[in-house]
N, C-alpha and C positions, 0 to 999 in steps of 0.2 A: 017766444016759446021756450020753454023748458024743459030736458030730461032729462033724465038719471045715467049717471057715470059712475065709470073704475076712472083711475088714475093715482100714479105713484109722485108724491110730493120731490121736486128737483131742488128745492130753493126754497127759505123762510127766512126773515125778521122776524127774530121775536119780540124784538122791543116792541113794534107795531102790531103783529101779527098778520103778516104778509105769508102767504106763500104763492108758487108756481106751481104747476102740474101739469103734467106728462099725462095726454088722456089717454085710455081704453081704443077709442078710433084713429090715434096717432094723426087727428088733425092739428089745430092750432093747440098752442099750451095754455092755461087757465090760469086764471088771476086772482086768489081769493084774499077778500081783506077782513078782518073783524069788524073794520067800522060799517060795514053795511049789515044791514038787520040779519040775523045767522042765528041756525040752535043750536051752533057749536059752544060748547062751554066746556072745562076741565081746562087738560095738559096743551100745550101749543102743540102744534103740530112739526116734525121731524121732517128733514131731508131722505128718504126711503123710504117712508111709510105709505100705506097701499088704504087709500080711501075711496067713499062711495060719498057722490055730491049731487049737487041738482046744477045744470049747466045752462046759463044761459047766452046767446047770442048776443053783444050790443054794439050796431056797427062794425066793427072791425076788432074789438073782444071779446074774447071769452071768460064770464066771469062764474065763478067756483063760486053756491053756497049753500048754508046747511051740511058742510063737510063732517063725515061719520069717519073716525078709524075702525079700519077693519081689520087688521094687521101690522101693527108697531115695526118698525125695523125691516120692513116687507122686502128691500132690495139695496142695502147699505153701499153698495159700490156701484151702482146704477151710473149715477153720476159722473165718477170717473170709466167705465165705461163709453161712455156718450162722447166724452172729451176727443178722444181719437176718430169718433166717427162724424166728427163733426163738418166732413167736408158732404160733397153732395151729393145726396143720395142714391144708391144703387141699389141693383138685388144682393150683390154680396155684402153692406152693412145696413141694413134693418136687423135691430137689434129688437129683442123679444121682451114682454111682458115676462117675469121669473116663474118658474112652475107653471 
């Protein structure tokens, strides 16, 4: 089953065209590759950038595709952010979606 997601890119190869994403539901993180069939085409996609994807379940990942930017540079320090909050999680560090 498939639906439509936010999420903010954490991680890219571009040599490959890999990325990671940070979803909208703050469950597991998505895995999009080019080599599976995609109507992503232009620019690679960026570490910050805030995309709309079609998500699917497969066993135990979640994989990104048909990835649309929606906003270039959507949250550049995202990342380093995340880094400090990386132990486990409570109510004081759930960090938010930008704007």
């Amino acid at each position: 089953m498939e639906e439509r997601m936010y999420g903010v890119v954490l991680w890219t190869d571009k040599r490959q065209d890999n990325a990671v994403i940070w979803c909208e539901d703050h469950g597991n993180l998505a895995f999009y590759s080019s080599a599976e069939q995609s109507a992503h085409r232009g620019t690679p996609l960026d570490a910050g950038d805030l995309i709309q994807f079609d998500l699917r379940e497969e066993s135990e990942i979640r994989r990104a595709r048909n990835p649309e930017r929606v906003n270039a540079n959507y949250a550049p320090d995202l990342v380093s952010k995340l880094k400090p909050a990386g132990q486990p999680l409570t109510e004081g560090n759930v960090i938010a979606f930008p704007g």
